[in-house]
Backbone as a ProteinNet text record, in pm:
[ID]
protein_1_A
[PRIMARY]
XXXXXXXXXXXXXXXXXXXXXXXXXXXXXXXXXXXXXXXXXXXXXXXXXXXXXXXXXXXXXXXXXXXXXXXXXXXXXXXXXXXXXXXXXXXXXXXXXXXXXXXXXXX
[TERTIARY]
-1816.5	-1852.7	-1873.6	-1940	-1941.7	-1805.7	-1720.9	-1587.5	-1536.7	-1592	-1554.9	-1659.3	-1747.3	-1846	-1843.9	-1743.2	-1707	-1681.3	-1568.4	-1480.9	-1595.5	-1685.1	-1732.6	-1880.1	-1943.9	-2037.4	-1990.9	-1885.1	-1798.4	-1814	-1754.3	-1759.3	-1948.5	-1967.8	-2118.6	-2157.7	-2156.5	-2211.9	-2093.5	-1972.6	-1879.8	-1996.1	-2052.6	-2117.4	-2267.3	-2304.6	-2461.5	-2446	-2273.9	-2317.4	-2211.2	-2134.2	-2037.3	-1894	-1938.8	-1798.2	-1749.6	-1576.4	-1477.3	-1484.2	-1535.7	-1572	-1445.8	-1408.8	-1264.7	-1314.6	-1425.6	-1416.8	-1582.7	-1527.5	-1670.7	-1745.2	-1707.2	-1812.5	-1880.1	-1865.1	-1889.6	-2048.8	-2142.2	-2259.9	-2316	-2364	-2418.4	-2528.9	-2630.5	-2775.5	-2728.9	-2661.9	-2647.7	-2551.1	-2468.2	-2341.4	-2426.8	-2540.6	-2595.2	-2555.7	-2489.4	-2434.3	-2548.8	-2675.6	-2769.7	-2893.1	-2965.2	-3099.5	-3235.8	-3348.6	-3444.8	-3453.9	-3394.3	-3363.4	-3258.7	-3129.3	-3053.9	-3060.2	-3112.1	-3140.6	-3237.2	-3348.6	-3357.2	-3289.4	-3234.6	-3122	-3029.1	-2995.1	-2912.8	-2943.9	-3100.1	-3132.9	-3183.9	-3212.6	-3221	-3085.1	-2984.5	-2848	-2785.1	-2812.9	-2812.4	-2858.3	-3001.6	-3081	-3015.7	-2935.2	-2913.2	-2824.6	-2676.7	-2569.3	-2578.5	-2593.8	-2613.9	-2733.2	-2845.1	-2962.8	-3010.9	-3008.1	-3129.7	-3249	-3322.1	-3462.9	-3454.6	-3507.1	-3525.9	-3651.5	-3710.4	-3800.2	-3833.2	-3946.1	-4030.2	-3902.6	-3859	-3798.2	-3664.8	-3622.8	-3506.7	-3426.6	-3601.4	-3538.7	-3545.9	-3541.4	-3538.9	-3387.2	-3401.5	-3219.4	-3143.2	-3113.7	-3034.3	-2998.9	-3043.2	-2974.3	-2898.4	-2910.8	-2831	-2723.6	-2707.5	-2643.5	-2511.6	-2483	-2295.1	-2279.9	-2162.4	-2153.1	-2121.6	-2073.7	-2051.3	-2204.7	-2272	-2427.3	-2514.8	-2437.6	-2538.3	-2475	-2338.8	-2266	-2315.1	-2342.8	-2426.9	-2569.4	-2625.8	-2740.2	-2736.2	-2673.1	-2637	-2588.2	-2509.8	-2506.6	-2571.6	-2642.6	-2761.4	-2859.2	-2909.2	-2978.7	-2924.5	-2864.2	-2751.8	-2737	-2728.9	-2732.1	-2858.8	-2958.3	-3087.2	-3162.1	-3107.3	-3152.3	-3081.6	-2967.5	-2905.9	-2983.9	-3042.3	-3127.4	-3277.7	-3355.6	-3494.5	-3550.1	-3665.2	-3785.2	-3841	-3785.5	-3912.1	-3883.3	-3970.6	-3934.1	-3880.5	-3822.5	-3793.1	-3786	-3810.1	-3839.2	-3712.5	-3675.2	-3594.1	-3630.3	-3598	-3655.7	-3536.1	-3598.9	-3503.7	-3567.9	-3492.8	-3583.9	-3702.8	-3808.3	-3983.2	-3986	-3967.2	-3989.8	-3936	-4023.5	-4036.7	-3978.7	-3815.2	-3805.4	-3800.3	-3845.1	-3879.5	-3743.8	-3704.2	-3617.6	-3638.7	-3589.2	-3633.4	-3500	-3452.1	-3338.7	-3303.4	-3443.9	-3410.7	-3377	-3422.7	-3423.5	-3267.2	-3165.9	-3001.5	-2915.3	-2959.2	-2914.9	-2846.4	-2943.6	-2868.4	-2754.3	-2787.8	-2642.9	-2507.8
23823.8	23707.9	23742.3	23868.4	23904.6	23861.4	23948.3	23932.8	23814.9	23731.6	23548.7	23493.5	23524.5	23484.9	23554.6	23686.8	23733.4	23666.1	23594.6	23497.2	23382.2	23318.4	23217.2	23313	23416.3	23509	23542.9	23636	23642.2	23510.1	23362.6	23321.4	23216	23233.4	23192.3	23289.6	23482.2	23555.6	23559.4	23434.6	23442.8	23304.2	23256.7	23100.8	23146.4	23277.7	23274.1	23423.3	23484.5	23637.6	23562	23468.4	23439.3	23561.8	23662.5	23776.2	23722.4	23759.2	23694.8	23865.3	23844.6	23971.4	23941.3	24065.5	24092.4	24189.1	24272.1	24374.9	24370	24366	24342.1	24431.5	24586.6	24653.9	24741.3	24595.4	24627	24635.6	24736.3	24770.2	24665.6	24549.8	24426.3	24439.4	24557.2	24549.1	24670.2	24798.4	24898.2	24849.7	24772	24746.7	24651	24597	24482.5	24352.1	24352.6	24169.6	24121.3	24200.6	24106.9	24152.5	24092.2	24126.6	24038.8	24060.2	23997.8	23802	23779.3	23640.1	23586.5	23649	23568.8	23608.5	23695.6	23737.5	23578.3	23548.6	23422.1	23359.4	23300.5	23197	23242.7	23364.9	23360.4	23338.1	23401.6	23358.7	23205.9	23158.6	23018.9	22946.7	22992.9	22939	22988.2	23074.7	23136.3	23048	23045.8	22966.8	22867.5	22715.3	22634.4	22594.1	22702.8	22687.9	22723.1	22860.5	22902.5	22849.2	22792.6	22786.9	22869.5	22979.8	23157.2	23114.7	23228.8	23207.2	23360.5	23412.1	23577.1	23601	23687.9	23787.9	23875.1	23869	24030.2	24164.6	24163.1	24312.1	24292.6	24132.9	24178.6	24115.6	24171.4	24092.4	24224	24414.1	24496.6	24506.2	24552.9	24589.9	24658.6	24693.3	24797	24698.4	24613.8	24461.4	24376	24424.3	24343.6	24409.7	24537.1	24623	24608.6	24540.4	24539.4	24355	24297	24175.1	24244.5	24313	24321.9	24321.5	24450.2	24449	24293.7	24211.9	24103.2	23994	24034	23972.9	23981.3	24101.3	24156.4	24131.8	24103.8	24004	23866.6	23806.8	23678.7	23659.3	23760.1	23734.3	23756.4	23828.1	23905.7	23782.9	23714.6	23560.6	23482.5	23452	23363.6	23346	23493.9	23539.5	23484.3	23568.5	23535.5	23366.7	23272.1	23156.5	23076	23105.1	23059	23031.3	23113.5	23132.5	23184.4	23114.2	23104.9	23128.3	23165.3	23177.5	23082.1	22995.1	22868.9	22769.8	22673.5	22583.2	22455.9	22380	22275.7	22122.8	22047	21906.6	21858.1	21753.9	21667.8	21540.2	21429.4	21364.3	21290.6	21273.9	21180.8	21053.4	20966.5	20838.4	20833.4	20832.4	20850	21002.1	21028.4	21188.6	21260.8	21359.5	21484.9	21628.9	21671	21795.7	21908.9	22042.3	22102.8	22206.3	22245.1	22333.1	22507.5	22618.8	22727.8	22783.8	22768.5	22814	23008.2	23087.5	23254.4	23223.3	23148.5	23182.9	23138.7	23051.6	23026.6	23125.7	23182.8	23280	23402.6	23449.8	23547.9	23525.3	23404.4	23329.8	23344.4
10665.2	10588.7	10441.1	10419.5	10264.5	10201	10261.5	10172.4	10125.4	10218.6	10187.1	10069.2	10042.4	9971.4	9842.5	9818.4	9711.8	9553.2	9591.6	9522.5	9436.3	9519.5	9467.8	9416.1	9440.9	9350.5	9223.5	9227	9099.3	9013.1	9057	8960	8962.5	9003.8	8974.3	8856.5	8917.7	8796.4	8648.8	8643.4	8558.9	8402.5	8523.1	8468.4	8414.6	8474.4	8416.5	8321.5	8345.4	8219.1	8084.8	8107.8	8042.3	8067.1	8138.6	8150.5	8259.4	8220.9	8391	8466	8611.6	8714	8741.5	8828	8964.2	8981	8960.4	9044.3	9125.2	9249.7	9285.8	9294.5	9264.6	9256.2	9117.2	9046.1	8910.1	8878.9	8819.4	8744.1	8712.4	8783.9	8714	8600.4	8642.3	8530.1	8463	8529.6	8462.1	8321.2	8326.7	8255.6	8143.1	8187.4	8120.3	8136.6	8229.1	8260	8324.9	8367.9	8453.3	8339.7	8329.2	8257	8274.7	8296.9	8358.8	8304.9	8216	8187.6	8296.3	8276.6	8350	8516.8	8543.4	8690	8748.8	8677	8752.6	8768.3	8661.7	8644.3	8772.3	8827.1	8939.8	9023.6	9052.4	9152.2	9199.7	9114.9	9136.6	9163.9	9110.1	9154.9	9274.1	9334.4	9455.9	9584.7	9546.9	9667.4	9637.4	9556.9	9565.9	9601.1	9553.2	9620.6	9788.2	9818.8	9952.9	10067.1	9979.6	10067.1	10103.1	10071.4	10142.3	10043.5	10089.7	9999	10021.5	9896.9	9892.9	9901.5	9997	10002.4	9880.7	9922.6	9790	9790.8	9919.7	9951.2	9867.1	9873.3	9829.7	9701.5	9636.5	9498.9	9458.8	9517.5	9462	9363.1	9262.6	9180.3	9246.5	9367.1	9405.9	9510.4	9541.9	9660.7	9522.7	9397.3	9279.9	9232.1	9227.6	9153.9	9174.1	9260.2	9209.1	9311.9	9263.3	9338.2	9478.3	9524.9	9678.9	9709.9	9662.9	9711.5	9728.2	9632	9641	9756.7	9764.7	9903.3	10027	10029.6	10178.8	10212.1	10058.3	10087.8	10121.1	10086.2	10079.7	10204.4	10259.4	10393.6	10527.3	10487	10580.1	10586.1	10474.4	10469.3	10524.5	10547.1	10560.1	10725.5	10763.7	10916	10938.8	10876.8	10931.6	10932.7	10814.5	10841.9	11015.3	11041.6	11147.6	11266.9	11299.5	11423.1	11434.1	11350	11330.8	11431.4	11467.9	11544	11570.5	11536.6	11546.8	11617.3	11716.8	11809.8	11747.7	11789.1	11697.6	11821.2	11782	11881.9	11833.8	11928.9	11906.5	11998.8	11950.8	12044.3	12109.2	12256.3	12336.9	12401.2	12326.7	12405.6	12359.7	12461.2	12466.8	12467.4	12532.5	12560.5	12496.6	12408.5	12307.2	12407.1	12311.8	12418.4	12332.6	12404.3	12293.5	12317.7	12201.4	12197.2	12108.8	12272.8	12177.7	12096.3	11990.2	11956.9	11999	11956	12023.5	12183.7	12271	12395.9	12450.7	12351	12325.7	12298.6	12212.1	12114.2	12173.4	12282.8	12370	12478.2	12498.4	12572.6	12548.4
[MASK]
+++++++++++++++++++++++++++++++++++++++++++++++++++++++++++++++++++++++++++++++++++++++++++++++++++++++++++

């Protein structure tokens, strides 16, 4: 799934460094295309396009350091929102049924 999500990172980080990427394993902070200004700005464009929400862990620079690296985050979130922990209701009729999405999952 990273590799698919390549294409449209590139040009997201094309819209917030102003540089055109092709190489995805280009030096984003080392090179200076990322810097603590526009790093929000991505990340806020991140969560909005994709929908992940980043963790403390993985707003470290080395989950930033090149667009593939940030592919594999993006997809690792991405994985992980799918199949939550959490029960979820739905209702039928009168009757409330509860659904465990982990206890599917292994199916």
């Amino acid at each position: 799934m990273q590799n698919a999500l390549l294409p449209q990172l590139l040009t997201i980080l094309k819209a917030i460094s102003g540089t055109d990427l092709n190489d995805p394993d280009y030096p984003l902070f080392e090179a200076g295309l990322l810097d603590s200004a526009n790093f929000v700005d991505l990340l806020v464009e991140l969560e909005q396009i994709f929908g992940v929400a980043f963790t403390d862990q993985d707003l470290e620079t080395d989950h930033f350091e090149t667009p593939r690296r940030l592919a594999e985050l993006i997809a690792a979130r991405l994985s992980a929102t799918r199949l939550p922990a959490t029960r979820l209701s739905a209702s039928r009729g009168e009757q409330d049924v509860e659904i465990d999405k982990t206890e599917h999952a292994a199916h």
